[in-house]
N, C-alpha and C positions, 0 to 999 in steps of 0.2 A: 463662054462655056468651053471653047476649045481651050484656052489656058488652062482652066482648070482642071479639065482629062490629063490635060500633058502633066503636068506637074504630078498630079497625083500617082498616074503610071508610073514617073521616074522614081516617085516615093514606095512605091511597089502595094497602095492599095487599089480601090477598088475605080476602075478608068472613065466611069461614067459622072460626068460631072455636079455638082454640091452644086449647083444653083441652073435654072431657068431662065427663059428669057421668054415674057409673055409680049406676043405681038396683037394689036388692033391696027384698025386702019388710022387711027392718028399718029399712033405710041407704042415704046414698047415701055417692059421694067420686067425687073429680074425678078424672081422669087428664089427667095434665099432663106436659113434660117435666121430668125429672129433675134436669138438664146435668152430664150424669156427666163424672168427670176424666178417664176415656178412653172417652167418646163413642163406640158400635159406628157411628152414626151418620155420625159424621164421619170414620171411617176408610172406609170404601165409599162415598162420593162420590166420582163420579169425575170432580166439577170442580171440588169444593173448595166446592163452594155453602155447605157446612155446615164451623164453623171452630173451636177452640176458643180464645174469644178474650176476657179479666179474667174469670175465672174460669166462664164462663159459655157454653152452646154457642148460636152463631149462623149462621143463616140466611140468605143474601140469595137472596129469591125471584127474584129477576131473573136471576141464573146460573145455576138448577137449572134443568134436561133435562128433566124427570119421569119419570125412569126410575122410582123406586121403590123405591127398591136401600133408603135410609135407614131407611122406612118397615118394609120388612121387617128390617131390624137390629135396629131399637129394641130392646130387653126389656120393652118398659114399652107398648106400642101406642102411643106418643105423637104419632106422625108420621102427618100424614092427606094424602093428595093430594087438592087441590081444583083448579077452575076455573072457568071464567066460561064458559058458556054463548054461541054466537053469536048466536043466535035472539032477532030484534030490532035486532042492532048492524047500521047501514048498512043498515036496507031490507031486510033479509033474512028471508024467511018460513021459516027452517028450524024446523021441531016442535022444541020442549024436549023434551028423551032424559028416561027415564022409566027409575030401574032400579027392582028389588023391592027394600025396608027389610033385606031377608035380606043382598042381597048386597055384600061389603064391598068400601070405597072404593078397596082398592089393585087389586081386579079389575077394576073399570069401566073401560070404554072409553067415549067420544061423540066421534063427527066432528065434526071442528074446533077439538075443545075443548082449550086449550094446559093439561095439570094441572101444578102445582104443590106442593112438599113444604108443608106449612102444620102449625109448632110451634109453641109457647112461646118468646115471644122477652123474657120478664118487663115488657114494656110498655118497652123500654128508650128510646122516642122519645117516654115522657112522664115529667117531672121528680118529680110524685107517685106514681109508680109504677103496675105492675099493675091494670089496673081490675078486676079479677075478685075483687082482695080488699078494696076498696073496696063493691062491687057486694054481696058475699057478705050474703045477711041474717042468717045465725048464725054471721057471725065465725069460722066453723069453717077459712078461707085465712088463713093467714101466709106472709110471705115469712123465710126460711132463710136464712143465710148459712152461711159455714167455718168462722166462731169458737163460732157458736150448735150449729152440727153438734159439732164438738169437746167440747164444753160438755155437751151431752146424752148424746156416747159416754164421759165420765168418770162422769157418775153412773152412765150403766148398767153399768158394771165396779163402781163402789162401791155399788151395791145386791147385784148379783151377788155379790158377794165375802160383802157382808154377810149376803146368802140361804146363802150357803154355809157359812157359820160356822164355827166351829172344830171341825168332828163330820169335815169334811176335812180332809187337810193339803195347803197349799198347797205347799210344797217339799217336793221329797224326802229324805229324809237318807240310806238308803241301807242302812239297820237294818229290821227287819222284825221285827215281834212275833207269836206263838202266841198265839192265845187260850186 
């Protein structure tokens, strides 16, 4: 998560980090966007902020409203509304807003503060890729593509099949036997 701040700061958007890291007492995992092929996301935007564009779903923070609409589409929680705080910018002594850890990011409000949709955009404005799997120290991020997705849903049918073995019949004939 700190990779991902960092990088994007330097890229000069929004500094809160495109992915999660959910913790249990066994395990953690990230939560990330997905970029599903029909995006709940990208169909309730109602500027088009979010696009689905080389296979991949994108964001330009600079056109999103911050309605919040995306955020609550998702499936996956992956969409967080962030912003920049005025307090400090130009002279200005407004208190930093203060919410409880309780309350989640799409309820908050703070005067003045412009939020923004903030997802996974796979680090696409640097050449090495995602710094998150760069970052990761157990290796446990890869990046996915269609052909590797494809690739993983055939074994899983050929293991399937195989788990199922011949004690089922995979076609029907249309004969039925008595025991």
């Amino acid at each position: 998560m700190a990779a991902c701040s960092a990088v994007h700061e330097r890229h000069g958007s929004q500094t809160a980090p495109r992915l999660t890291v959910t913790r249990t007492f066994e395990s953690s995992a990230p939560i990330a966007c997905h970029h599903c092929e029909d995006a709940p996301c990208a169909r309730v935007c109602p500027v088009e902020a979010i696009r689905i564009e080389a296979g991949s779903v994108r964001l330009d923070e600079k056109r999103c409203i911050g309605c919040k609409m995306c955020a609550l589409a998702c499936p996956f929680g992956a969409i967080t509304p962030s912003g920049t705080a005025i307090s400090g910018v130009g002279g200005l002594k407004v208190p930093m807003p203060t919410h409880s850890a309780a309350l989640d990011p799409i309820l908050a409000w703070d005067l003045g503060v412009r939020s923004v949709a903030v997802k996974c955009d796979l680090c696409d404005f640097l050449p090495e890729g995602p710094a998150c799997i760069r970052a990761c120290p157990t290796d446990a991020l890869h990046l996915v593509g269609g052909d590797d997705l494809d690739r993983s849903a055939d074994l899983r049918r050929q293991l399937a099949a195989v788990a199922v073995g011949p004690s089922l019949p995979l076609v029907s004939t249309g004969e039925h036997e008595n025991p």
